[in-house]
C-alpha positions in Angstrom: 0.0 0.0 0.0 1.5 3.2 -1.0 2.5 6.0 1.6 0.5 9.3 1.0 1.0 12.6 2.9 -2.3 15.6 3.2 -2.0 18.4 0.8 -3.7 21.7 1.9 -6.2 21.4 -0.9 -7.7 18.2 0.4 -11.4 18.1 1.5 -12.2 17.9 4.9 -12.7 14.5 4.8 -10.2 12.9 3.3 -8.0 15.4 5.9 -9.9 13.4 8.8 -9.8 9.6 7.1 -6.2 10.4 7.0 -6.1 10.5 11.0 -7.4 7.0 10.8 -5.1 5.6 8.4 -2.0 7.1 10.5 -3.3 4.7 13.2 -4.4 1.7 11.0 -1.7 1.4 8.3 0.8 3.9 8.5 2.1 3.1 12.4 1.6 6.2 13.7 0.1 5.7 16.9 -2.0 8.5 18.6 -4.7 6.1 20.0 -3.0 2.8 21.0 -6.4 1.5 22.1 -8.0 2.6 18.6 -5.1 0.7 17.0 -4.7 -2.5 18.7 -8.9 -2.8 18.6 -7.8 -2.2 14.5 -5.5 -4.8 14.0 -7.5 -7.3 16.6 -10.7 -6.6 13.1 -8.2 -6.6 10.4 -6.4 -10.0 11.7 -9.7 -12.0 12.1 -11.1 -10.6 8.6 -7.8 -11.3 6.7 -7.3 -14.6 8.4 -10.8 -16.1 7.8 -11.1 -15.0 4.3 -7.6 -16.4 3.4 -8.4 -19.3 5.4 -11.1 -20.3 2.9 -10.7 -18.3 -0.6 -7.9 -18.8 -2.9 -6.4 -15.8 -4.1 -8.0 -14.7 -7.4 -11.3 -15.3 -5.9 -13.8 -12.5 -6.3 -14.3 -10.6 -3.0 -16.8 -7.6 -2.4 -15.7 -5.0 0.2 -19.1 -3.4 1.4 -18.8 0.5 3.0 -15.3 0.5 2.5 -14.4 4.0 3.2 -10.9 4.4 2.7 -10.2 1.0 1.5 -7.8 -0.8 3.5 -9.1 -3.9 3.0 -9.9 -3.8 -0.4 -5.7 -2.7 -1.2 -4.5 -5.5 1.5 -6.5 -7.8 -0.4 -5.8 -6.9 -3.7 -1.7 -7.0 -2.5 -2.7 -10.8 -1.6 -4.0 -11.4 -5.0 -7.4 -11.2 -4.6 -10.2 -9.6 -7.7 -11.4 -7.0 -5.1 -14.8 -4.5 -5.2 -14.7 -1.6 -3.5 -17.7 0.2 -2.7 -18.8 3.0 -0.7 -21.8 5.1 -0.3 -18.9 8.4 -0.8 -18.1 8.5 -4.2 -15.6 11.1 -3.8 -13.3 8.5 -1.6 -12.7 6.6 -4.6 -9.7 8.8 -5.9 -8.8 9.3 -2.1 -8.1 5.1 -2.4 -6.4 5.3 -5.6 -3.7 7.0 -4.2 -3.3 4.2 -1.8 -3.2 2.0 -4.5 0.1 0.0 -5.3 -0.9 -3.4 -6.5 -3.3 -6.1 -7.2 -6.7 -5.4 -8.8 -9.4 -3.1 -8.1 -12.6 -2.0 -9.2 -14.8 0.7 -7.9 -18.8 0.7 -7.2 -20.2 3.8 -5.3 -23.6 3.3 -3.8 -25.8 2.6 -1.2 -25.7 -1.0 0.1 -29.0 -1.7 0.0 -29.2 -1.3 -3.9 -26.0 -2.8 -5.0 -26.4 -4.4 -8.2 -23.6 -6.7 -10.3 -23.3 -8.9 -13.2 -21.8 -11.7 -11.4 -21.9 -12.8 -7.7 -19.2 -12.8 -5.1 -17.1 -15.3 -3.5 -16.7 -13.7 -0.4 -17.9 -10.8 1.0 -16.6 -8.4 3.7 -19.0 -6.0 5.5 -16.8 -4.7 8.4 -18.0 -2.0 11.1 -21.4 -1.1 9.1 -24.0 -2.9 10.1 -24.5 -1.3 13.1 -24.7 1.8 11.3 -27.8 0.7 9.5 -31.9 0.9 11.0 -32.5 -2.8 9.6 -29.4 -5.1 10.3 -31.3 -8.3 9.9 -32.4 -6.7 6.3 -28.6 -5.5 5.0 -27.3 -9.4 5.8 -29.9 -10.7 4.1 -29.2 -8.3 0.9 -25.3 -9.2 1.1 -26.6 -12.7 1.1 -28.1 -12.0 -2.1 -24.4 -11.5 -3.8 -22.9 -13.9 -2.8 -22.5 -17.2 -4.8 -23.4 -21.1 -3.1 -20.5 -22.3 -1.1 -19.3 -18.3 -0.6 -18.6 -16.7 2.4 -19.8 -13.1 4.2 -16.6 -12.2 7.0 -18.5 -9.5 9.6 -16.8 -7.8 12.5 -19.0 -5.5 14.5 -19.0 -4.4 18.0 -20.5 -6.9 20.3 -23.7 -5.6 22.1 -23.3 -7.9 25.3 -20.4 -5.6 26.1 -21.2 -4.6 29.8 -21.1 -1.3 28.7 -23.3 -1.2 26.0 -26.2 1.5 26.2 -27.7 1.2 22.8 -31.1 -0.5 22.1 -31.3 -4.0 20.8 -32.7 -4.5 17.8 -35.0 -7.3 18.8 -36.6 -5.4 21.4 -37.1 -2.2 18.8 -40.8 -1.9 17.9 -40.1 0.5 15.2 -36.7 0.1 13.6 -37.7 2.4 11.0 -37.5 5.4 13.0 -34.1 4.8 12.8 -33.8 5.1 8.5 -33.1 8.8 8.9 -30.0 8.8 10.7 -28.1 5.7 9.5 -25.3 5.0 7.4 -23.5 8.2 10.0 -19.3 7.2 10.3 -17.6 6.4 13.3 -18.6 5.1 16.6 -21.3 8.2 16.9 -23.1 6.9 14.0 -24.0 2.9 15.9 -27.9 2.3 15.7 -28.1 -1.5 17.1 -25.3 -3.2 18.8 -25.8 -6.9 17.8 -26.0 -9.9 20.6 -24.9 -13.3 19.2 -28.2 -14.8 19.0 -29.6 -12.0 17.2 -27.0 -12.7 14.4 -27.6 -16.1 14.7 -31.5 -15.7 13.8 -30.5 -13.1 11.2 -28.6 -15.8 9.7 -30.8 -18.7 10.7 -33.4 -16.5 8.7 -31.7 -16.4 5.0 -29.7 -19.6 5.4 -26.7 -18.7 6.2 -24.1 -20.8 8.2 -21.9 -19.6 10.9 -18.8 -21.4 10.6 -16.7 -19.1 13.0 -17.8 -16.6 15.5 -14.9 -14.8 17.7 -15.0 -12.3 20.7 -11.7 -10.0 20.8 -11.0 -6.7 22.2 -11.6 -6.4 26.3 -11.3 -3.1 27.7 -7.4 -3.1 28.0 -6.6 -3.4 24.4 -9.2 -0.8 23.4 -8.1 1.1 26.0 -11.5 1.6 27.6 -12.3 2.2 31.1 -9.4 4.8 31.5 -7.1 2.0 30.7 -5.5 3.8 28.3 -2.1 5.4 29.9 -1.9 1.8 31.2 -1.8 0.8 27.5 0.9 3.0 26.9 2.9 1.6 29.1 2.4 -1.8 28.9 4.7 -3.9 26.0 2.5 -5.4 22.9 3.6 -8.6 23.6 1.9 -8.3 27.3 -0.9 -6.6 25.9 -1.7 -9.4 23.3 -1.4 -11.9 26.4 -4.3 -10.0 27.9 -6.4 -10.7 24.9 -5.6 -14.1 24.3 -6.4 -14.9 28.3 -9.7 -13.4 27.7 -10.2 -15.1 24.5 -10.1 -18.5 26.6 -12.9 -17.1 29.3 -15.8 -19.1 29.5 -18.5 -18.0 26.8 -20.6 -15.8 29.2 -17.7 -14.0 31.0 -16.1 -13.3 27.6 -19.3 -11.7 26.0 -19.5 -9.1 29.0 -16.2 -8.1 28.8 -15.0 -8.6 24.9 -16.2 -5.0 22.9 -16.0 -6.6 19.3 -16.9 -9.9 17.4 -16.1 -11.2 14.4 -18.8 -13.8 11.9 -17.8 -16.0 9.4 -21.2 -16.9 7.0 -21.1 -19.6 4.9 -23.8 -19.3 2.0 -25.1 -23.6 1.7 -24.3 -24.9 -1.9 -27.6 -26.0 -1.9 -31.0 -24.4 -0.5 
């Protein structure tokens, strides 16, 4: 992935997806909390997906903002789709761009349409930006061939420090249309609990072959943790994560802040 630097005429936001891309790919670390929580996503999505797609298998990167997945996977070999509902952060990625193939789709999620469908599918931190979760899986369903997969990462709602509504319990999710598809953490609707993904997935067939907790309040550096982060070594830091990795299911869903899906579309209905 090529190194950029801001110029003054930048708009203001690729000036502030810049900030984010000094922590997520670039190394330089104003948040550690924001960054380890990063590369706790980016591991489980590049791992799974590699795990069970060769490389020159078709993958669609859903709300891809500033396209760090799309470019890592294009660098691994990967026929990649980017898409965003931001048009103007195509040419924003193209800068980035240093290898490996891909193709841009602006849009809104809900209305994607393509000529072919995908063998895998990546929909990372978005669908609790949206007022009808169970909805937008089902739809990424839709483009995704027999056998292919859909990798999710989203925070995990069972967090003990969740506030947000469950979408189960919403009578009116509706409500909610006007002020979706926000960015950042500002923009969350629903927080998802694991059974609610599992009847979202239960619902349009889809098979969870892999479901993951990561990220407890140390490595995100919640809780006013973070100046403990800071001086705690990485290696210390990911032996935090991997001891609460091991918890028992119900202690590990209280304290772990993200989790991480891997569908499995049946080859046969």
């Amino acid at each position: 992935m090529r190194r950029i630097y801001p110029e003054q005429d930048w708009c203001s936001m690729w000036k502030a997806t810049y900030l984010y891309d000094l922590e997520e790919v670039y190394g330089e670390h104003r948040d550690l909390g924001y960054a380890y929580s990063y590369a706790q996503r980016h591991d489980f999505t590049i791992q799974a997906l590699t795990e069970v797609l060769p490389p020159g298998s078709r993958i669609l990167d859903i709300a891809a903002a500033q396209g760090n997945f799309s470019l890592a996977l294009a660098e691994l070999g990967y026929e990649v789709t980017w898409n965003d509902l931001r048009a103007d952060m195509i040419d924003y990625v193209k800068m980035k761009h240093e290898k490996g193939n891909v193709s841009y789709v602006a849009g809104n999620a809900f209305e994607l349409e393509f000529p072919h469908l995908f063998d895998g599918v990546v929909i990372t931190e978005i669908i609790e930006h949206v007022a009808h979760p169970d909805q937008f899986l089902a739809n990424t369903a839709r483009l995704v061939r027999p056998g292919g997969y859909i990798i999710m990462t989203t925070p995990n709602g069972q967090y003990f420090r969740n506030d947000l509504p469950k979408f189960s319990e919403c009578e009116d999710p509706s409500a909610f249309e006007s002020v979706q598809f926000k960015a950042n953490a500002g923009g969350h609707i629903f927080l998802l609990h694991k059974d609610e993904v599992e009847e979202f997935a239960g619902a349009v067939g889809l098979q969870i072959n892999r479901f993951a907790l990561f990220n407890n309040p140390l490595t995100s550096g919640h809780l006013k943790l973070s100046k403990l982060l800071q001086r705690l070594p990485k290696s210390a830091v990911d032996a935090c994560e991997r001891m609460t990795q091991q918890l028992p299911a119900p202690v590990a869903a209280r304290i772990s802040m993200q989790m991480g899906v891997l569908f499995q579309k049946p080859l046969h209905a």
